[in-house]
N, CA, C and O atoms as a CHARMM CRD file, in Angstrom:
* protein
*
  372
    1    1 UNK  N      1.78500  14.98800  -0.93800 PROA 1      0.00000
    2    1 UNK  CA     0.51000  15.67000  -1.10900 PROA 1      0.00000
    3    1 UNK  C      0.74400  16.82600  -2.08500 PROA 1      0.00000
    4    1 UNK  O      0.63500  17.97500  -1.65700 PROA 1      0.00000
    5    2 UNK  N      1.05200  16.60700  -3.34600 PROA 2      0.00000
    6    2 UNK  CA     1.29600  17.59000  -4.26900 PROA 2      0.00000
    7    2 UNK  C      0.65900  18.50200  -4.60900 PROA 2      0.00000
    8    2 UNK  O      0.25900  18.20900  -5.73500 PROA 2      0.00000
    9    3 UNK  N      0.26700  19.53700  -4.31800 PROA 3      0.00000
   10    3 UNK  CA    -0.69700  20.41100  -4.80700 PROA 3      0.00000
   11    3 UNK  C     -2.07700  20.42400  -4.34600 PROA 3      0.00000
   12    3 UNK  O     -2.63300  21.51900  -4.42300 PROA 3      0.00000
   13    4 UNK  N     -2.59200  19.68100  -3.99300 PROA 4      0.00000
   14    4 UNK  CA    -4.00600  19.90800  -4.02100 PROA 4      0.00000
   15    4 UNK  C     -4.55000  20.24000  -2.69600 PROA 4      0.00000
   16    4 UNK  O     -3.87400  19.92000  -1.71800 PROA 4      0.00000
   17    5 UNK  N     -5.75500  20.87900  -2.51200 PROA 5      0.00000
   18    5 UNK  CA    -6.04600  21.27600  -0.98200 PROA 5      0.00000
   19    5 UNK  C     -6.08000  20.34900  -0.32600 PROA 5      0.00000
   20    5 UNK  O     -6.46700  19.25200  -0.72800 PROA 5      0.00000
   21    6 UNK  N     -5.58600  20.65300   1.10100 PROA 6      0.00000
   22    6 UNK  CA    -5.41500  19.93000   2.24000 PROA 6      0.00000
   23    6 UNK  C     -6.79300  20.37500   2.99500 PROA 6      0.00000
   24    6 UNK  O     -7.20600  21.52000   2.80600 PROA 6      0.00000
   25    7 UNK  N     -7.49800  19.49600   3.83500 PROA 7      0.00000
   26    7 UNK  CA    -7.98000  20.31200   5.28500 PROA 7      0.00000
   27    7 UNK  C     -7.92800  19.45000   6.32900 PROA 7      0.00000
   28    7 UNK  O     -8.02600  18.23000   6.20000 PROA 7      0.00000
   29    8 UNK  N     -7.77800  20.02400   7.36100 PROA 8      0.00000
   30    8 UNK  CA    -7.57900  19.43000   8.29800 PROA 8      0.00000
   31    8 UNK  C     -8.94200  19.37700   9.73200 PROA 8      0.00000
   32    8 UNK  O     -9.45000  20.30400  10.36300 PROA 8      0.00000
   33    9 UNK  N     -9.19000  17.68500   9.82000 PROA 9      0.00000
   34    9 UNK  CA   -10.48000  17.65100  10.58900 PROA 9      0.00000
   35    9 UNK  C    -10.15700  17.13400  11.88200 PROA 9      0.00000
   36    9 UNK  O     -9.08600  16.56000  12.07900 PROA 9      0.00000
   37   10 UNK  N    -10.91300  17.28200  12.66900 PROA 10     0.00000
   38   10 UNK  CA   -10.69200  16.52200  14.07500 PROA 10     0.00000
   39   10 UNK  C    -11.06300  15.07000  13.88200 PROA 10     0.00000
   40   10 UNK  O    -11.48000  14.72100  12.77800 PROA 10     0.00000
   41   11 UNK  N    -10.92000  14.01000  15.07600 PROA 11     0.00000
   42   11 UNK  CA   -11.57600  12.79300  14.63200 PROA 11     0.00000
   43   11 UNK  C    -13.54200  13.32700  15.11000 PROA 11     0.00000
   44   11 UNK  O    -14.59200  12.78100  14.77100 PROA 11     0.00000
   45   12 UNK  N    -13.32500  14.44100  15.89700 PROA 12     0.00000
   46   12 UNK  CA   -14.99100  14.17800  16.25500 PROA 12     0.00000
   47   12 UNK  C    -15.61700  14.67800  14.67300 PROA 12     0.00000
   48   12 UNK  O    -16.49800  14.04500  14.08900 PROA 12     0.00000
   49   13 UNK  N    -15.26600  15.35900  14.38100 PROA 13     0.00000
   50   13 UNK  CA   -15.89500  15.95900  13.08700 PROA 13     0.00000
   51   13 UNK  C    -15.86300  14.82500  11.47800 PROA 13     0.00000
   52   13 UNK  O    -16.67700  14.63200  10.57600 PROA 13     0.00000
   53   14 UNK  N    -14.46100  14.29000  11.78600 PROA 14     0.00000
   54   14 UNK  CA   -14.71900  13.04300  10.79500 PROA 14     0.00000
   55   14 UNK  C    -15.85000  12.03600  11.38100 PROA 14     0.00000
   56   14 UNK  O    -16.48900  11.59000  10.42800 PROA 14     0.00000
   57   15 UNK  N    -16.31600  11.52700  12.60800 PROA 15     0.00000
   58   15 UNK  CA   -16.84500  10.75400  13.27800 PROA 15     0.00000
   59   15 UNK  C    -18.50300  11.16500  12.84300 PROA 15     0.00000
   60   15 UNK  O    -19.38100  10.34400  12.57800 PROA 15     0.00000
   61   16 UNK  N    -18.65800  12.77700  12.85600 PROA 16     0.00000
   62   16 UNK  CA   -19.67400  13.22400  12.93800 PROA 16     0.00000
   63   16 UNK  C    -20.51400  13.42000  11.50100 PROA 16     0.00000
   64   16 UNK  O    -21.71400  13.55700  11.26600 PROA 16     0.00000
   65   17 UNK  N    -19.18900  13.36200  10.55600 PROA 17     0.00000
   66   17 UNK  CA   -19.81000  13.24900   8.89200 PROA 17     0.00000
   67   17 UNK  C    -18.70800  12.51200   8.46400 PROA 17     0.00000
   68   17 UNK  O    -17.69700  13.18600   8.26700 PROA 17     0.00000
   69   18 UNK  N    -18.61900  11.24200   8.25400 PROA 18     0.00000
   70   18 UNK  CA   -17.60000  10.64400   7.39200 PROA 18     0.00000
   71   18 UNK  C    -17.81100  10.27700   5.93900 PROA 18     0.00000
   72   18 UNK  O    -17.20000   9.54600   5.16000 PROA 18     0.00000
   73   19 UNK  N    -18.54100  10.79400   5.87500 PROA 19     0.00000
   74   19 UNK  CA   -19.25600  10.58600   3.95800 PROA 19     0.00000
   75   19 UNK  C    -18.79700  11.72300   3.20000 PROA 19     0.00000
   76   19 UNK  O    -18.46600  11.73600   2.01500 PROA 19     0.00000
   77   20 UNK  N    -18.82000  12.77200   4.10600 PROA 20     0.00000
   78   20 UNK  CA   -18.52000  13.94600   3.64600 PROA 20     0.00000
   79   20 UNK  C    -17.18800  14.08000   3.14300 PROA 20     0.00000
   80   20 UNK  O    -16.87800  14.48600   2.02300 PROA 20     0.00000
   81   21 UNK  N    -16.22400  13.60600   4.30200 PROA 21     0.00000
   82   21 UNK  CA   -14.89800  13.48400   4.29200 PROA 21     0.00000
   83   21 UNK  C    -14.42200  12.75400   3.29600 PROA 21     0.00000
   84   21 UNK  O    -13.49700  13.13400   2.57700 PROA 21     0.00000
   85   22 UNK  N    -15.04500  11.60000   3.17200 PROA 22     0.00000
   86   22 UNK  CA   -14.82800  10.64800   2.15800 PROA 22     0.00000
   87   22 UNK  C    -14.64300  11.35900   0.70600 PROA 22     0.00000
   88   22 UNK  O    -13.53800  11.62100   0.23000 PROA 22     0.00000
   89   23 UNK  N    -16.04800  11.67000  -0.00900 PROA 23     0.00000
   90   23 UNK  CA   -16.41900  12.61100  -0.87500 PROA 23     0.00000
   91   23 UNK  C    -14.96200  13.62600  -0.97700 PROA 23     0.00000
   92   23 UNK  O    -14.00700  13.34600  -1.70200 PROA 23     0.00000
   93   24 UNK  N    -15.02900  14.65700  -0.22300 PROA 24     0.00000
   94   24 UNK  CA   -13.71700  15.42800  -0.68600 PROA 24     0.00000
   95   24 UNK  C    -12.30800  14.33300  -0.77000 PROA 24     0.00000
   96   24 UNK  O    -11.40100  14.79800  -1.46000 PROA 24     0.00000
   97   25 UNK  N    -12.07600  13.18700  -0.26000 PROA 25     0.00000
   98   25 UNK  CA   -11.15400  12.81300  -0.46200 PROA 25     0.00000
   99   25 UNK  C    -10.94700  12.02000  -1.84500 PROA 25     0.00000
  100   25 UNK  O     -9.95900  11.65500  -2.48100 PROA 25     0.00000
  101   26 UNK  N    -12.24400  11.93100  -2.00400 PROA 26     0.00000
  102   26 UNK  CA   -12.66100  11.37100  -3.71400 PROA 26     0.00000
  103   26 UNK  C    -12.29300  11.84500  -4.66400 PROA 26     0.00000
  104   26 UNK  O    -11.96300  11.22600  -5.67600 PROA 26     0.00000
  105   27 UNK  N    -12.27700  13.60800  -4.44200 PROA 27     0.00000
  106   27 UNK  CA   -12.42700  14.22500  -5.90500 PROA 27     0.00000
  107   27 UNK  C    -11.09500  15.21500  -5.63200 PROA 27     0.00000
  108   27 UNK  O    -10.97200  16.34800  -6.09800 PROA 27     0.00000
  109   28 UNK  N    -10.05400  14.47300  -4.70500 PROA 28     0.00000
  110   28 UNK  CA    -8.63800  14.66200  -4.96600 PROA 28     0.00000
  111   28 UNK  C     -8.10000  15.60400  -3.43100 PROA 28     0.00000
  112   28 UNK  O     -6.92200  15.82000  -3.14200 PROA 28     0.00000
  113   29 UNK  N     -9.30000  16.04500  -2.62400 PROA 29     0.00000
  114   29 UNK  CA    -8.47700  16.46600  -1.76000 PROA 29     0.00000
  115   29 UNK  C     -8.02100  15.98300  -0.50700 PROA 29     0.00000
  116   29 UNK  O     -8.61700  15.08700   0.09100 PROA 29     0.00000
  117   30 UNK  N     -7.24400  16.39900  -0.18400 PROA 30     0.00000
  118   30 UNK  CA    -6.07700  15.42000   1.01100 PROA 30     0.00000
  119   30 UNK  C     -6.90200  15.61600   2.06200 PROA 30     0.00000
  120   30 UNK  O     -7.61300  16.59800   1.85000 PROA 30     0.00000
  121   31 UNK  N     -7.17500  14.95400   3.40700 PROA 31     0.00000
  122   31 UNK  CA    -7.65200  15.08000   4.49500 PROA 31     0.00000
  123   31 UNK  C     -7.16800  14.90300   5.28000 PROA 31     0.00000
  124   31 UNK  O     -7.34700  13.82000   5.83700 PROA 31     0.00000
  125   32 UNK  N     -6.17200  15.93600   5.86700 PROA 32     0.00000
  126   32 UNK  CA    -5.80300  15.19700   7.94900 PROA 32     0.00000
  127   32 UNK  C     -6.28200  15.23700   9.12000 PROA 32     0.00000
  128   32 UNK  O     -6.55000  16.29300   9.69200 PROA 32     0.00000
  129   33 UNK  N     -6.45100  14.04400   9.63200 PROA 33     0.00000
  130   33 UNK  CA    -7.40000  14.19700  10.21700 PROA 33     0.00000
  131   33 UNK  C     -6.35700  13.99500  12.01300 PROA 33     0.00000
  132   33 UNK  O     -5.35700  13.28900  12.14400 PROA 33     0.00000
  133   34 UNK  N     -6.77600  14.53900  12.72500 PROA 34     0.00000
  134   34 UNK  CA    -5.91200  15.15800  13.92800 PROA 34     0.00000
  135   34 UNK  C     -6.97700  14.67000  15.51100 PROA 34     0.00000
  136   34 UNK  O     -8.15500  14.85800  15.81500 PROA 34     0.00000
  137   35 UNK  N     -6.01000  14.10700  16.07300 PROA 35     0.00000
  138   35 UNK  CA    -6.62100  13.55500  17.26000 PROA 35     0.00000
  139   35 UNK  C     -5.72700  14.19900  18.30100 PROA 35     0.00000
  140   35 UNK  O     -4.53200  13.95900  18.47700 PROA 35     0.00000
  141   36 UNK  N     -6.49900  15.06500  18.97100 PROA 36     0.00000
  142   36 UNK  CA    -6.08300  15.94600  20.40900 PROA 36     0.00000
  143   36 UNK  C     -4.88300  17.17700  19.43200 PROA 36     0.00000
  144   36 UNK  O     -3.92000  17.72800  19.96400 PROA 36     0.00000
  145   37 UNK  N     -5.27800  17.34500  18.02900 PROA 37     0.00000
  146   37 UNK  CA    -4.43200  18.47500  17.55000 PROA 37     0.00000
  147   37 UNK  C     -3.17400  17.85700  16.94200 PROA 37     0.00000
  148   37 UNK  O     -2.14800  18.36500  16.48800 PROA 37     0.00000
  149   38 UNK  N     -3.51200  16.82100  17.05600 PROA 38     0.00000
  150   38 UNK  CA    -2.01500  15.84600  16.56300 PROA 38     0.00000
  151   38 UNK  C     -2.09200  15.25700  15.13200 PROA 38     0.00000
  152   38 UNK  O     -2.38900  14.06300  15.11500 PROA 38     0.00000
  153   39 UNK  N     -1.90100  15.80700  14.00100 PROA 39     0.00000
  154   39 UNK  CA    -2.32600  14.92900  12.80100 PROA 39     0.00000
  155   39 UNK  C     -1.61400  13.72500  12.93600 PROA 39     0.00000
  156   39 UNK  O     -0.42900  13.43500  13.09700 PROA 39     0.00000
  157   40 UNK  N     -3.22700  12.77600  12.76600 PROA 40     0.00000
  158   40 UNK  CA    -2.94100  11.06300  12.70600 PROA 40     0.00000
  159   40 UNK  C     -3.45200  10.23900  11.58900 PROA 40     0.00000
  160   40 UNK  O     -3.38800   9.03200  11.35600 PROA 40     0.00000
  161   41 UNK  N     -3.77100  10.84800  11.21200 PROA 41     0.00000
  162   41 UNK  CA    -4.26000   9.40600   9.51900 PROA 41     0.00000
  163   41 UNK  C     -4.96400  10.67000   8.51300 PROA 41     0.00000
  164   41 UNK  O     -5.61000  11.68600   8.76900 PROA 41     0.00000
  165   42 UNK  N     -4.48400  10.04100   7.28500 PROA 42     0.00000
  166   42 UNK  CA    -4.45500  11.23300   6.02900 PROA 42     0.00000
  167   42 UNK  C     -5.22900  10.41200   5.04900 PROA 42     0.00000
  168   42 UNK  O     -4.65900   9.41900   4.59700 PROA 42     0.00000
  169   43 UNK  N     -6.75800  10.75100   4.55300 PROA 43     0.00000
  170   43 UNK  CA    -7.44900  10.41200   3.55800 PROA 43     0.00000
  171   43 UNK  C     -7.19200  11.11200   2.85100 PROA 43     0.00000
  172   43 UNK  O     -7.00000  12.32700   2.82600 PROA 43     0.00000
  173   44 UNK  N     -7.15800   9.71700   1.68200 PROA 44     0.00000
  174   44 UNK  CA    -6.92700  11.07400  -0.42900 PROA 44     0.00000
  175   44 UNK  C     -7.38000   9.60700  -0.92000 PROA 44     0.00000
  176   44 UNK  O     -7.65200   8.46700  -0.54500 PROA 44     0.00000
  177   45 UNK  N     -7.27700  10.35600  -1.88600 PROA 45     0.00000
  178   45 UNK  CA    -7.91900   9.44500  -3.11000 PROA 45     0.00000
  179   45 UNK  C     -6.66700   8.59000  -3.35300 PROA 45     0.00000
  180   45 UNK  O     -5.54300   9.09300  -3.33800 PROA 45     0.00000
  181   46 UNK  N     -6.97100   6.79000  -3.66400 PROA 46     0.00000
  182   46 UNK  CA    -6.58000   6.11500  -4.28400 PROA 46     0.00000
  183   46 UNK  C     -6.80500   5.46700  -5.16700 PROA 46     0.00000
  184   46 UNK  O     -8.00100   5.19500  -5.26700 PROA 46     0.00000
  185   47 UNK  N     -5.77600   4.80400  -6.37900 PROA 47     0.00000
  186   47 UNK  CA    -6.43700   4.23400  -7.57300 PROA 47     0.00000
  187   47 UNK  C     -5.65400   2.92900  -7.12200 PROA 47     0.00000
  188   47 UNK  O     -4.64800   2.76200  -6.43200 PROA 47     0.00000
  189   48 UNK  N     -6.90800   1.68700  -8.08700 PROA 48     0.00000
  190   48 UNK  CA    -6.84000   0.27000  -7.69500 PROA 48     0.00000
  191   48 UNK  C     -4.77800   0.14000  -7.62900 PROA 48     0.00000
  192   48 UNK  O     -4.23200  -0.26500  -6.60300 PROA 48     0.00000
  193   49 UNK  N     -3.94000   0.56800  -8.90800 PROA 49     0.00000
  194   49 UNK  CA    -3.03400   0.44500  -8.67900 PROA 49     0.00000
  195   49 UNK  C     -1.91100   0.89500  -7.80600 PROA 49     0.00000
  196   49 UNK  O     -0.73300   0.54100  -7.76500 PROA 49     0.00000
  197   50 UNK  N     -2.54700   1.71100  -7.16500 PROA 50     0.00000
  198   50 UNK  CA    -1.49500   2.55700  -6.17700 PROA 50     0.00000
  199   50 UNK  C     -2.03800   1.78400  -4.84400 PROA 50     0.00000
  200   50 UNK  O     -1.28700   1.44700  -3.92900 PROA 50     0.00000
  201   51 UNK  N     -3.75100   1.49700  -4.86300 PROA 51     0.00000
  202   51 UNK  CA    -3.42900   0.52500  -3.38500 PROA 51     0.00000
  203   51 UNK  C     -2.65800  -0.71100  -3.88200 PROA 51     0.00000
  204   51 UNK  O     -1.78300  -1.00600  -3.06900 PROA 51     0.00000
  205   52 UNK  N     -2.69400  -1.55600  -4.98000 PROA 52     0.00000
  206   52 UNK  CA    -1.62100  -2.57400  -4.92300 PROA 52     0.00000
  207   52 UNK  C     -0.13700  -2.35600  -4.34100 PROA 52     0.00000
  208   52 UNK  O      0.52700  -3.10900  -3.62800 PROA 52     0.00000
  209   53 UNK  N      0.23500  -0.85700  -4.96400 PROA 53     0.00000
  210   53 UNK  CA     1.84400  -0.69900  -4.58900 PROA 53     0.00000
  211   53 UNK  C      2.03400  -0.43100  -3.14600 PROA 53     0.00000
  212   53 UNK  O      3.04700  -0.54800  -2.45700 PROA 53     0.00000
  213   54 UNK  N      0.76000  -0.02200  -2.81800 PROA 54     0.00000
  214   54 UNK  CA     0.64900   0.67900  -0.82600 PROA 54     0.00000
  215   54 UNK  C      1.19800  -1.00600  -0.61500 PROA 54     0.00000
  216   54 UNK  O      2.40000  -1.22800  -0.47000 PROA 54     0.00000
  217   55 UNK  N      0.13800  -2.17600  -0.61700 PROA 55     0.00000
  218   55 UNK  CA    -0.05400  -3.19600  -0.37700 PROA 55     0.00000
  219   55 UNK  C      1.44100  -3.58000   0.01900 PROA 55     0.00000
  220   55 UNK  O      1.97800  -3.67100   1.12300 PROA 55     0.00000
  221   56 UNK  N      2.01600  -3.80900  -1.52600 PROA 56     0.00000
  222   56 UNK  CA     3.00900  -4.49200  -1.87300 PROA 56     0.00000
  223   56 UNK  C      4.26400  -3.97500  -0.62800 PROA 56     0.00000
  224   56 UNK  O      4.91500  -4.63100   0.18500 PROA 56     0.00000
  225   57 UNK  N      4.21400  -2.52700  -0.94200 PROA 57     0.00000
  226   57 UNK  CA     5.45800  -1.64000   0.23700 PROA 57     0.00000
  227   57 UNK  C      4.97500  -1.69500   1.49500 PROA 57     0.00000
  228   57 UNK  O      5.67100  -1.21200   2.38900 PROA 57     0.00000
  229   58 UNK  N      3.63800  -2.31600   1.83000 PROA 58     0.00000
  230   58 UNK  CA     3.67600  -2.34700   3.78200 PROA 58     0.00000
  231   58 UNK  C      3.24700  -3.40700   4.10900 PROA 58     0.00000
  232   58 UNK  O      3.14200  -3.51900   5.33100 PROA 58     0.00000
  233   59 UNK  N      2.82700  -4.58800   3.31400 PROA 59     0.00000
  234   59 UNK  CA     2.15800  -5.97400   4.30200 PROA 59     0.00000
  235   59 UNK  C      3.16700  -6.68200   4.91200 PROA 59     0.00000
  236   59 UNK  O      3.97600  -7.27000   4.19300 PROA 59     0.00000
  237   60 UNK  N      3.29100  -6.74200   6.41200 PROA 60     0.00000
  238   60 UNK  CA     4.35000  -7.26300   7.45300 PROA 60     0.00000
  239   60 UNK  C      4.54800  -8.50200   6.52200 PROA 60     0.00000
  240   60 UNK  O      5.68200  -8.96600   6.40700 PROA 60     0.00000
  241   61 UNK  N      3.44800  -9.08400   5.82400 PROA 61     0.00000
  242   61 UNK  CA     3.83600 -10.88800   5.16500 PROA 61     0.00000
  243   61 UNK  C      4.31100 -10.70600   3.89100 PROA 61     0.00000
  244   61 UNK  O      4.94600 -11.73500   3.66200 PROA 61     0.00000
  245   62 UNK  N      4.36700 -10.03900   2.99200 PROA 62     0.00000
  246   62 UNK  CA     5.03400  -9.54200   1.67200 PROA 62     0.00000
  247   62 UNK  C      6.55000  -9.23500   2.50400 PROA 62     0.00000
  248   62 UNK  O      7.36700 -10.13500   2.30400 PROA 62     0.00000
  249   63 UNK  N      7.01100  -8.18200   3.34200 PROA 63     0.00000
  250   63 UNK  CA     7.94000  -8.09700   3.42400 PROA 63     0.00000
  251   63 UNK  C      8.31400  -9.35100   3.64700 PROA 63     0.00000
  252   63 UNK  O      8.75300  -9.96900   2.67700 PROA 63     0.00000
  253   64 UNK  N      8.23200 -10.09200   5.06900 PROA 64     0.00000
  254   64 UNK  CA     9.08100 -11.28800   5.38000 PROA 64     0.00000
  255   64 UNK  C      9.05400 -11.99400   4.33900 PROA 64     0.00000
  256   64 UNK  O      9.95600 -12.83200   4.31300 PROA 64     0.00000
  257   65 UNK  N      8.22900 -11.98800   3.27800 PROA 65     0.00000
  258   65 UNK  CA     8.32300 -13.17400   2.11300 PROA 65     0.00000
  259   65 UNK  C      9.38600 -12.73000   1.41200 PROA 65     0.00000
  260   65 UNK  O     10.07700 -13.63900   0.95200 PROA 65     0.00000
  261   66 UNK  N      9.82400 -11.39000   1.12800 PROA 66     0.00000
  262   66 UNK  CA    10.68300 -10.40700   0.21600 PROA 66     0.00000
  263   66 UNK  C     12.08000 -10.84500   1.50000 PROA 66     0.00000
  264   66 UNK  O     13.14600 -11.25400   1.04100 PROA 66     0.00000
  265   67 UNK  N     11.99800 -10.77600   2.25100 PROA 67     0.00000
  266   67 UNK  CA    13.25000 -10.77700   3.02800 PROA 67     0.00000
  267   67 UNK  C     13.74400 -12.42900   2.98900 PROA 67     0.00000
  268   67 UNK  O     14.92700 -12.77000   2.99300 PROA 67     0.00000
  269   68 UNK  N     13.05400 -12.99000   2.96600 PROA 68     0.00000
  270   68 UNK  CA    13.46400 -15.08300   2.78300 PROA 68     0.00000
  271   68 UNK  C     13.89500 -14.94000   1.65100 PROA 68     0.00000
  272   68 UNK  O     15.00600 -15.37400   1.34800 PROA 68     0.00000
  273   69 UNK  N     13.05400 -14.25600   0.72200 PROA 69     0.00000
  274   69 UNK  CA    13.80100 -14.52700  -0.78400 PROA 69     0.00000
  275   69 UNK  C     15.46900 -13.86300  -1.20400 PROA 69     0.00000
  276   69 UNK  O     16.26100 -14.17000  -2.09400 PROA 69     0.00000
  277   70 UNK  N     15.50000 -13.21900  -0.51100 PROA 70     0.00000
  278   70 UNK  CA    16.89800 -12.14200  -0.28500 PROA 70     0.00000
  279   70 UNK  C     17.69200 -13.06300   0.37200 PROA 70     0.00000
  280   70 UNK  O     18.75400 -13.38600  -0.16000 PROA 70     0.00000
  281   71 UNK  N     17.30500 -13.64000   1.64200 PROA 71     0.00000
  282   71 UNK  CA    18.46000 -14.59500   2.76200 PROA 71     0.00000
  283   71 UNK  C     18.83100 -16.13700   1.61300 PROA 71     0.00000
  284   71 UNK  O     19.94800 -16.48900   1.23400 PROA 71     0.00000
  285   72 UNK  N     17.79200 -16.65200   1.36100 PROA 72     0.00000
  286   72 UNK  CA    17.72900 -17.77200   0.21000 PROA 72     0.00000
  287   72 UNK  C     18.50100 -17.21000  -1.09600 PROA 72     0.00000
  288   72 UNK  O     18.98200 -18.21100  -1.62800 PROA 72     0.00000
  289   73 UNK  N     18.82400 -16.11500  -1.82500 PROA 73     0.00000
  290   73 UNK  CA    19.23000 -15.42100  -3.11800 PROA 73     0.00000
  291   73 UNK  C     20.86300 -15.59300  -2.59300 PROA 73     0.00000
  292   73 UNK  O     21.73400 -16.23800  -3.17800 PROA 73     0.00000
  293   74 UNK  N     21.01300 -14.78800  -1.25800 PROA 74     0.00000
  294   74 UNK  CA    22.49200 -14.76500  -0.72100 PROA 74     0.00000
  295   74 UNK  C     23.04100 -15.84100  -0.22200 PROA 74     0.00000
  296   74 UNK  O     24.26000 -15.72000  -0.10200 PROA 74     0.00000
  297   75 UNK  N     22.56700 -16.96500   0.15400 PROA 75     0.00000
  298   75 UNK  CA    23.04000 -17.92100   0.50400 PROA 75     0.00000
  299   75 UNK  C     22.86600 -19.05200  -0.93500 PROA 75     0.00000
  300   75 UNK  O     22.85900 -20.26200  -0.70800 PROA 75     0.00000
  301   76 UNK  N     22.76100 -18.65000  -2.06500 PROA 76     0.00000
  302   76 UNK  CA    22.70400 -19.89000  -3.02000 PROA 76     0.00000
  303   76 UNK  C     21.65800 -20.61600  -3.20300 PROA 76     0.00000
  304   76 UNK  O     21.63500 -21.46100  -4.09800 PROA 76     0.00000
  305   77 UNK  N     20.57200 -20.38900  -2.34200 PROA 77     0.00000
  306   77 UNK  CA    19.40500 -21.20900  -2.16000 PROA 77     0.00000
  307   77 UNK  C     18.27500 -21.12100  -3.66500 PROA 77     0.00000
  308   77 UNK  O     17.06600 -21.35400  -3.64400 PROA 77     0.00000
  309   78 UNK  N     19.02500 -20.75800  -4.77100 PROA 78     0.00000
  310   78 UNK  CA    18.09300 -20.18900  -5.82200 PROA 78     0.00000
  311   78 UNK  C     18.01200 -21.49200  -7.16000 PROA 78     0.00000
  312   78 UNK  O     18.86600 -22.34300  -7.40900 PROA 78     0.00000
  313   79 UNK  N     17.10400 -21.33200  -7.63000 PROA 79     0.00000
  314   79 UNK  CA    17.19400 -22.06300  -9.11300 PROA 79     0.00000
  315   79 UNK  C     16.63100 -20.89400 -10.52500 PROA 79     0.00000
  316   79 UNK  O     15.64700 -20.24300 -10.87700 PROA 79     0.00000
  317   80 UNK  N     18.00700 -21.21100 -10.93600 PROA 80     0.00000
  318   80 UNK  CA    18.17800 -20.06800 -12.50900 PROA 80     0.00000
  319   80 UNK  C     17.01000 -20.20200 -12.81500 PROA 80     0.00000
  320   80 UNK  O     16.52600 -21.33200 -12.87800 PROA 80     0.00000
  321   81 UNK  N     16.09500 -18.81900 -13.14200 PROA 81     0.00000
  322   81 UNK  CA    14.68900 -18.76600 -14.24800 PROA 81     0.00000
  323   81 UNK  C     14.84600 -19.85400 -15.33400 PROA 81     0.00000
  324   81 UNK  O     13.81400 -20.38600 -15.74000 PROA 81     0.00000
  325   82 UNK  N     15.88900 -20.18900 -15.78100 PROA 82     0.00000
  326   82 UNK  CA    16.00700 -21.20700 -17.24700 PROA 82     0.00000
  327   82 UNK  C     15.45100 -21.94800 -16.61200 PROA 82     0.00000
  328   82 UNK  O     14.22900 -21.82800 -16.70900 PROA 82     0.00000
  329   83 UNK  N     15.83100 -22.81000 -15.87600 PROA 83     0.00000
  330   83 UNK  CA    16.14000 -24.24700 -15.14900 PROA 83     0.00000
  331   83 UNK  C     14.17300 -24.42600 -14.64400 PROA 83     0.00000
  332   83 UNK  O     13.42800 -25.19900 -15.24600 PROA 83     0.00000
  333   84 UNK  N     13.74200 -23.59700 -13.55800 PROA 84     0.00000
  334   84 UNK  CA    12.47200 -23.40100 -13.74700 PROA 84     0.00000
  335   84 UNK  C     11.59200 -23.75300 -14.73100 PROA 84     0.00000
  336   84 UNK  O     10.77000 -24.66900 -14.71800 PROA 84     0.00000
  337   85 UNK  N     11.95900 -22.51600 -16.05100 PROA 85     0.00000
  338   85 UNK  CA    11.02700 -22.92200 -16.54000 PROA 85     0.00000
  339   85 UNK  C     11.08400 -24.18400 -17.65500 PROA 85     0.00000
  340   85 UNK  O     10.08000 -24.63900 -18.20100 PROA 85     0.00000
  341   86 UNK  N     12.19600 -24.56600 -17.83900 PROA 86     0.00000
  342   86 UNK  CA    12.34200 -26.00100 -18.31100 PROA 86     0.00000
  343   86 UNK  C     11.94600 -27.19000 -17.45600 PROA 86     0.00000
  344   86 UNK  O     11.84900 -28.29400 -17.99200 PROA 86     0.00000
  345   87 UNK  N     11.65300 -26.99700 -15.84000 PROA 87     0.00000
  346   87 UNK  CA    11.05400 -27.65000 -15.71000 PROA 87     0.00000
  347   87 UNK  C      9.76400 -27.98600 -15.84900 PROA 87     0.00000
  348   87 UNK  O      9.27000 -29.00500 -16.33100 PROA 87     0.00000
  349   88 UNK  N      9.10800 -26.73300 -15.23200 PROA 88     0.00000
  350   88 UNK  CA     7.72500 -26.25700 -15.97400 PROA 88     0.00000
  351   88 UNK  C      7.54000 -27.12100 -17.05200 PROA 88     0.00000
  352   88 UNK  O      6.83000 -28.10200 -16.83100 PROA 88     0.00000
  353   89 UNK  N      8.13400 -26.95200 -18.45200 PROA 89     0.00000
  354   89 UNK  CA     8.02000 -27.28200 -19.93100 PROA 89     0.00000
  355   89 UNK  C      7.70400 -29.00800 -19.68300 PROA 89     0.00000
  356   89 UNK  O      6.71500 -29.69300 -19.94600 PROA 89     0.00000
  357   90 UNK  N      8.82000 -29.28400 -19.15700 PROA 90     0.00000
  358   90 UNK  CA     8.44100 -30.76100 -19.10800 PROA 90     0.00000
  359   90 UNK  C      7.72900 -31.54300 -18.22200 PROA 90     0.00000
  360   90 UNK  O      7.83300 -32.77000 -18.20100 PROA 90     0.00000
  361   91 UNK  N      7.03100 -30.92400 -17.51000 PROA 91     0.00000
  362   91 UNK  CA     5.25600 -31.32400 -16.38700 PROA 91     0.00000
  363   91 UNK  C      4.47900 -31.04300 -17.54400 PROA 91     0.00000
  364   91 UNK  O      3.65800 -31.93300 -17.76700 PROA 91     0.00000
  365   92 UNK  N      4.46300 -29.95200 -18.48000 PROA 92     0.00000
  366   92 UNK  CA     3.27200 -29.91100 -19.28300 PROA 92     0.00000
  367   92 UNK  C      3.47900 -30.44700 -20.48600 PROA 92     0.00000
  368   92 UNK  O      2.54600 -30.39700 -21.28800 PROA 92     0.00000
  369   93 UNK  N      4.41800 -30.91600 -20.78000 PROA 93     0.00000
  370   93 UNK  CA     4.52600 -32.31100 -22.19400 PROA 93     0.00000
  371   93 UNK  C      3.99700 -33.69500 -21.95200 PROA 93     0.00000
  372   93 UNK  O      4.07100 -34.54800 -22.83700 PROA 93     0.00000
């Protein structure tokens, strides 16, 4: 949260205007929002490419797909990019 104002809301008060909340989290400022005084979920602004990278670094099915490709890489289970795309080449001749 580099620099920019923080504030911190309850969930009744996010509950009670969430447009509002939204809005400041739009035009760059951070929002924590705190259940029983406990900060629990943080609105800010995101751009299309930074939710891709959120995406990419937390979907339980991206990882396990990233982790097969790692167990398959270490065990030999791979075919060289060349080899690929020469096959490729010759399906589309």
């Amino acid at each position: 949260m580099g620099g920019e104002e923080v504030r911190f809301v309850s969930v009744r008060e996010l509950k009670a205007n969430p447009s509002a909340f939204l809005r400041l989290a739009a035009k760059g400022e951070t929002v924590v929002v705190a259940v029983r005084g406990k900060p629990t979920a943080v609105l800010r602004a995101i751009t299309e490419e930074e939710l891709e990278d959120y995406i990419l670094e937390n979907s339980p099915r991206i990882k396990r797909m990233v982790a097969e490709g790692e167990r398959d890489r270490r065990a030999g289970r791979v075919t060289p990019l060349e080899r690929y795309i020469a096959r490729l080449r010759a399906r589309v001749a």
